[in-house]
C-alpha positions in Angstrom: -31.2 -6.1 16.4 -31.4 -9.3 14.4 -28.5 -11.4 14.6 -30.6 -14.4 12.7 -31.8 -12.5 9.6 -28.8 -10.4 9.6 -26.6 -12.8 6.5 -30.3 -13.5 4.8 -31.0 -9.7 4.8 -27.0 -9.1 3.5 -27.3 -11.8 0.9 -30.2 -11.0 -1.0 -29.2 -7.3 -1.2 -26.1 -8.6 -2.6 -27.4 -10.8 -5.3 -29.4 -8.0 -6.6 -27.2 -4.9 -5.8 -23.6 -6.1 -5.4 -20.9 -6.0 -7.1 -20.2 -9.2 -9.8 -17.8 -8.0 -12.6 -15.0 -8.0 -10.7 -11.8 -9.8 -12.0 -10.8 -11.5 -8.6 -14.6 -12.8 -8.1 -15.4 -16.4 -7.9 -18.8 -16.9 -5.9 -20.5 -17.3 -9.4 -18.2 -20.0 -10.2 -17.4 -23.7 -9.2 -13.7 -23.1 -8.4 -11.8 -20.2 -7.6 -8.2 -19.0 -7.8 -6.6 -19.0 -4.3 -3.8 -16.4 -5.4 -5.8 -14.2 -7.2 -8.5 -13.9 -4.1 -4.9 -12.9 -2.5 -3.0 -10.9 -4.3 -6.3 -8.7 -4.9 -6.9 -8.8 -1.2 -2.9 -7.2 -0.5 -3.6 -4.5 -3.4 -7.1 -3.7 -2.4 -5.5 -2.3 1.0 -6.1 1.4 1.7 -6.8 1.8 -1.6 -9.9 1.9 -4.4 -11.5 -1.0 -6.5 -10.7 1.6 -9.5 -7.3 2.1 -8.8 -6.1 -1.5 -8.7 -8.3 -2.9 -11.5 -5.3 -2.1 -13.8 -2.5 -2.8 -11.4 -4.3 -6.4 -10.9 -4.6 -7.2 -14.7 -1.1 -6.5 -15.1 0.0 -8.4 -12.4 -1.7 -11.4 -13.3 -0.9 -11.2 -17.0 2.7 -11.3 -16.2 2.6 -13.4 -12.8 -0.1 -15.8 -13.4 0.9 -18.1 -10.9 2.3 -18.1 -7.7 5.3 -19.9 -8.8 5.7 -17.2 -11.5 5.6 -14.5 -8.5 7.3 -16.4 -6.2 9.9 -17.2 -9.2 10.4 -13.1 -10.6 13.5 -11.1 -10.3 12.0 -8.2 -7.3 12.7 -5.3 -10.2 10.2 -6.3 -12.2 7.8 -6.5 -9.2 8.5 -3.4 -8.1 8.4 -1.8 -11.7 4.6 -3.5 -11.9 3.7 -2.0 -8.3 5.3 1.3 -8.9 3.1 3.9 -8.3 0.1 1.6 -6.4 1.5 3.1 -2.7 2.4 1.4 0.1 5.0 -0.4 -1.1 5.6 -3.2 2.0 2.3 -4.8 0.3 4.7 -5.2 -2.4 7.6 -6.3 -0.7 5.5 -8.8 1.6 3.4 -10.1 -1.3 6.8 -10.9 -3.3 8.3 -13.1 0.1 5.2 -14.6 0.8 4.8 -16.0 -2.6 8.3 -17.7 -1.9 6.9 -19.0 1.2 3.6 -20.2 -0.3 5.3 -22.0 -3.2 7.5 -23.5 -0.8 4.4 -25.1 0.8 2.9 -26.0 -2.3 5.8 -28.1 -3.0 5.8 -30.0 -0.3 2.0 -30.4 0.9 0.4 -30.7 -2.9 -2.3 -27.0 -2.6 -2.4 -24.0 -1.1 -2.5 -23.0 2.6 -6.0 -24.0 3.7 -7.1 -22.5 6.7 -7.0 -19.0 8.6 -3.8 -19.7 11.0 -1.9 -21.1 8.0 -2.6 -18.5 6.1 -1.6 -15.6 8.9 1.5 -17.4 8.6 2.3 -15.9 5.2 4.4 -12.6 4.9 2.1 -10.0 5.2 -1.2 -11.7 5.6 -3.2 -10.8 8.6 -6.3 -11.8 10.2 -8.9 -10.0 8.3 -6.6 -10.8 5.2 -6.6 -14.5 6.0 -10.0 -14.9 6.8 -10.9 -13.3 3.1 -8.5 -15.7 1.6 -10.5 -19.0 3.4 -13.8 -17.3 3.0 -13.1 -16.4 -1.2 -10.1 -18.5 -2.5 -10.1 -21.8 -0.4 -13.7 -22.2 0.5 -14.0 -22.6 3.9 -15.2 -20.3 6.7 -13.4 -17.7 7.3 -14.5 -14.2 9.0 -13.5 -10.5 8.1 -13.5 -7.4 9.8 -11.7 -5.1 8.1 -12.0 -1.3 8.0 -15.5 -1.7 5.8 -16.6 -4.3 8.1 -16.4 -2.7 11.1 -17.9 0.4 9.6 -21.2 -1.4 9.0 -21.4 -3.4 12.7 -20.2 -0.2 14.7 -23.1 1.0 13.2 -25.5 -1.4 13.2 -24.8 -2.6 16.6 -24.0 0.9 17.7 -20.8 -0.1 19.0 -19.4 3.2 20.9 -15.9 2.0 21.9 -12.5 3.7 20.3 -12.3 1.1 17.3 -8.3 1.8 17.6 -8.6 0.2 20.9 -8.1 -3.8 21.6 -11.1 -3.9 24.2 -13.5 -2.8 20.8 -11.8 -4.4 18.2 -12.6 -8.0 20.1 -16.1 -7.1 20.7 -16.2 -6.7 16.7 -14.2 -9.9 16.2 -16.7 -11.7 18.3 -19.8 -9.8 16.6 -18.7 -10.6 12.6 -17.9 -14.3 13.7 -21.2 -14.9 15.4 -23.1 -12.6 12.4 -21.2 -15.2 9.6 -22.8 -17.9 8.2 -21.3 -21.5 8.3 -22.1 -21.7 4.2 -21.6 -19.2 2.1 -19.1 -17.2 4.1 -17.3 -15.9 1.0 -20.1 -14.8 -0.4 -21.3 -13.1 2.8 -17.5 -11.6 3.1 -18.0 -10.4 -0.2 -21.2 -9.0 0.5 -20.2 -6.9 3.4 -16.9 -5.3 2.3 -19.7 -3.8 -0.7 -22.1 -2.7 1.5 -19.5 -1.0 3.2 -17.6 0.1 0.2 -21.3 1.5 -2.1 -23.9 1.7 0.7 -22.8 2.5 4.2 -20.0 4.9 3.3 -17.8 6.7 5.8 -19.5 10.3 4.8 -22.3 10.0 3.0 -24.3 6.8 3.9 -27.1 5.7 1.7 -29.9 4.4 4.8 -32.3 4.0 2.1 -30.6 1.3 0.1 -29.8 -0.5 3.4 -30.9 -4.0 4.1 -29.7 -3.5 7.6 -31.3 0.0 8.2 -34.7 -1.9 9.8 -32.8 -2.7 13.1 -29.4 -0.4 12.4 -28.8 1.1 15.9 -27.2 4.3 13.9 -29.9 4.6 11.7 -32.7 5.0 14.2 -31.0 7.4 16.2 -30.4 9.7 13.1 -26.1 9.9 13.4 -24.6 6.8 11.4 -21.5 9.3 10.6 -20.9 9.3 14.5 -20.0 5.1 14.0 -17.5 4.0 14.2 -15.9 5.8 16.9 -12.0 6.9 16.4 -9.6 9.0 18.4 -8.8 11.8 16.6 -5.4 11.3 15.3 -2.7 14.3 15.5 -1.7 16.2 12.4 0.8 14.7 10.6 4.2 16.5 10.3 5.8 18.3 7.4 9.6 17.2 6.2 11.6 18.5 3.4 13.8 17.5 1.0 16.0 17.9 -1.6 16.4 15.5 -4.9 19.2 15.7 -7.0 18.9 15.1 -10.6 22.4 14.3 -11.4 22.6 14.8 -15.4 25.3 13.2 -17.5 25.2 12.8 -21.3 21.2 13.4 -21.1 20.7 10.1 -18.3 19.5 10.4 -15.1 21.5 8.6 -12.1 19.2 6.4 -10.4 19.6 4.3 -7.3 17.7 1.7 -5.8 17.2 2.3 -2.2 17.8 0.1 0.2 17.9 0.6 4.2 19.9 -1.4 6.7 16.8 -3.0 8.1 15.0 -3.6 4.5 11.7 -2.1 5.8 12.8 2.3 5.0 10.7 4.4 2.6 11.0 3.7 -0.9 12.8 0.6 0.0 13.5 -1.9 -3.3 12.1 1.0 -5.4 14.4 3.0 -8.0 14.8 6.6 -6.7 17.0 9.9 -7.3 19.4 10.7 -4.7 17.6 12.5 -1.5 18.9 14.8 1.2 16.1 15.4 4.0 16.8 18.9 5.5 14.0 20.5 7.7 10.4 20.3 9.4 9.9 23.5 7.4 10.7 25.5 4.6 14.0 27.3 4.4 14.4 29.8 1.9 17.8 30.5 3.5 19.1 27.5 1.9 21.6 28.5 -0.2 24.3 26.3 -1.1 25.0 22.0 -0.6 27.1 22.7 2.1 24.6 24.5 4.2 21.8 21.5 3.0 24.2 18.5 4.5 24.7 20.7 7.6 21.1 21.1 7.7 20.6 17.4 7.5 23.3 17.0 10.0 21.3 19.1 12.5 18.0 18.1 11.6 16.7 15.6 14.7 13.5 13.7 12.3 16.0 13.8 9.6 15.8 10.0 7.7 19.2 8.8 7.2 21.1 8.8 4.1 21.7 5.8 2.4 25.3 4.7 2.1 24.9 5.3 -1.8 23.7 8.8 -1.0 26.1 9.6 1.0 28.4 8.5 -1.2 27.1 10.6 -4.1 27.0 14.2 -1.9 30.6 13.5 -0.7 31.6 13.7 -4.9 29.3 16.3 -5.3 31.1 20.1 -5.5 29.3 22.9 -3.6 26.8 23.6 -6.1 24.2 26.5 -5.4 20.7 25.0 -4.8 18.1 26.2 -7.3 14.7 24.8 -6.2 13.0 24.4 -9.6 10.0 22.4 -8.9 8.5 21.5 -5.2 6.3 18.8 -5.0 3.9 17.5 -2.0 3.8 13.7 -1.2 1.3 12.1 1.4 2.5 9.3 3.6 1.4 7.6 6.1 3.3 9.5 9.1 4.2 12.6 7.3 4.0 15.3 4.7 7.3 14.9 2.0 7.7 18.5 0.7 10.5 17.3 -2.1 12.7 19.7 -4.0 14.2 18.9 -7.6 17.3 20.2 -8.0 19.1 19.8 -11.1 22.9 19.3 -11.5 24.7 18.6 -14.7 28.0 17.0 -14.5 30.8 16.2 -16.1 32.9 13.3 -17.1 35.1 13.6 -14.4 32.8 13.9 -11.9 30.5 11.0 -13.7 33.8 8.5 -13.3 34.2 9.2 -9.3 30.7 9.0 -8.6 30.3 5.3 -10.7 34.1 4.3 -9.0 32.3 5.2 -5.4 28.9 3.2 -6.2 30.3 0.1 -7.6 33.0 0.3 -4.9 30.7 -0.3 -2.1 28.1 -2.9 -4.5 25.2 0.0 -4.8 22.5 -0.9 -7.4 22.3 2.1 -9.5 21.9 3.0 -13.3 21.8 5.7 -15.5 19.0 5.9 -17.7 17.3 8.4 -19.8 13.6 8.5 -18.1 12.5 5.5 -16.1 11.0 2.9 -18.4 12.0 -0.5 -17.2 12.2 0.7 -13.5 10.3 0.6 -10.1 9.8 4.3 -9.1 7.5 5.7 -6.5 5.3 8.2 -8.0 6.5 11.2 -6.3 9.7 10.4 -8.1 7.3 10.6 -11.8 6.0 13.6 -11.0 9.5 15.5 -10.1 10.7 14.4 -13.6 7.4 15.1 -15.5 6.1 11.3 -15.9 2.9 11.2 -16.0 1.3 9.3 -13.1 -1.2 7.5 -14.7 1.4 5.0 -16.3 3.2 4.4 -13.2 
């Protein structure tokens, strides 16, 4: 392997072959915009380049600055997010604009190096060092999922990546493999290599710059790189959502758990009742579901607001009429929409028992104007693609 010809090799493939176009890119230009290097580093987390070009051009047109993030009522962040995943980024991005602003006002410019910038809500290392390397200007070093992809590979690095002894041999390797100069162009560089070139399944050796000394590459397996324990399957949970109808509105609250950090949390959502592991098609009535939830040991805990809402609620029969799957990080959520129309009565002692213990709720026909995950769109027929 060769360390020394290893950024030369990676730069030239990327002036010719990289990606340029891209909103957040600045390496063409003589300045560069700290918090949009940022905020497209948070959104670009576990998720595509496609997926957040039009989550990031939203965001920008209507928080151009940090001081306009930092400055924004969190409903209209969330309703901007909704539906981009992994909603801490949003919740982290939103505090951490308040702290950034903060230091703005009273040091003159943004955070300027790598520990500063770890500092921020939601920032970490790989995160900071993008942010020195393509917003401030200095030298900062990545290694994110991409990055470590392309050196376990290239070094043939064997080690369990999950594991601290392998994740500091690739710290070590991507700061002694970045150049002094150019670093944001070289961090640039490598997350599209990784990202277009030297994919997780289908690696394109051939169009490598690196494939001369790649250690995966000359044995024939660079799919066996990088090395990962399997993980175990993820669980299945069930719910139930109630669609509480009155005068044609929906009842929506915004969820909110006693630590601030709970699924969904800051988002608008319809009531939930998690039941099971599995599905029970001896569910028959709302009693049996809050016994169920009662009983049910993995079952998350209702919000007070819920709670609130099933106590009003008569014991309705449940009707299942329309299941969805949602993918998270830890589980499968198997979520069950069932409708319930109620009456004026019961519309009064529900509003009396929200606003009696401060809950944020509204009722509103559709969800224009509102942060909802996009499991919530697809129960009530929104289409995803506008979330």
């Amino acid at each position: 392997m060769n360390h020394a010809t290893f950024a030369p090799r990676l730069l030239t493939w990327f002036a010719t072959h990289g990606r340029h176009d891209l909103p957040w890119q600045y390496h063409h230009a003589d300045t560069s915009d700290i918090y949009a290097v940022w905020l497209s580093e948070i959104m670009l987390q576990q998720t595509q380049v496609a997926t957040v070009l039009g989550y990031f051009g939203r965001f920008m047109n209507k928080f151009p600055t940090v001081q306009d993030l930092a400055n924004a009522d969190w409903d209209d962040v969330a309703n901007l997010w909704a539906g981009l995943g992994y909603y801490a980024r949003a919740r982290n991005l939103h505090a951490g604009a308040k702290q950034v602003a903060d230091y703005i006002t009273t040091h003159g410019h943004f955070p300027k190096t790598v520990d500063e910038w770890q500092n921020v809500r939601g920032v970490g290392r790989s995160t900071a060092g993008a942010i020195v390397a393509m917003g401030v200007r200095g030298r900062g070093v990545i290694c994110d999922g991409n990055v470590k992809r392309v050196l376990t590979r290239w070094a043939g690095i064997d080690g369990d990546i999950t594991k601290s002894a392998t994740d500091k041999v690739l710290w070590e390797l991507a700061d002694k493999l970045t150049p002094k100069d150019d670093s944001g162009k070289f961090a640039q560089a490598m997350m599209d290599l990784g990202a277009t070139v030297c994919t997780r399944t289908r690696p394109a050796c051939v169009s490598c710059p690196l494939s001369d000394d790649c250690t995966a590459h000359k044995d024939g397996n660079p799919t066996a790189y990088p090395v990962k324990a399997k993980k175990a399957d993820k669980p299945h949970r069930h719910s139930l959502v109630f669609a509480l109808i009155y005068d044609d509105k929906l009842l929506w609250i915004k969820r909110q758990s006693d630590t601030g950090t709970g699924i969904w949390d800051g988002l608008y959502a319809l009531p939930m009742l998690m039941i099971n592991d599995k599905q029970d098609d001896a569910l028959h009535d709302l009693h049996h579901a809050k016994t169920m939830h009662d009983k049910y040991t993995h079952a998350q805990r209702l919000s007070l607001a819920e709670r609130q809402i099933l106590d009003n609620l008569p014991n309705i029969t449940i009707n299942h009429l329309k299941t969805i799957k949602h993918t998270l990080t830890h589980f499968h959520w198997h979520l069950s929409l069932v409708y319930i129309n109620i009456d004026k009565t019961l519309y009064n002692n529900i509003n009396h028992a929200l606003t009696a213990i401060h809950a944020d709720f509204v009722w509103q026909k559709g969800c224009d104007g509102l942060g909802i995950p996009k499991a919530m769109g697809k129960l009530v027929g929104v289409n995803s693609n506008q979330l």
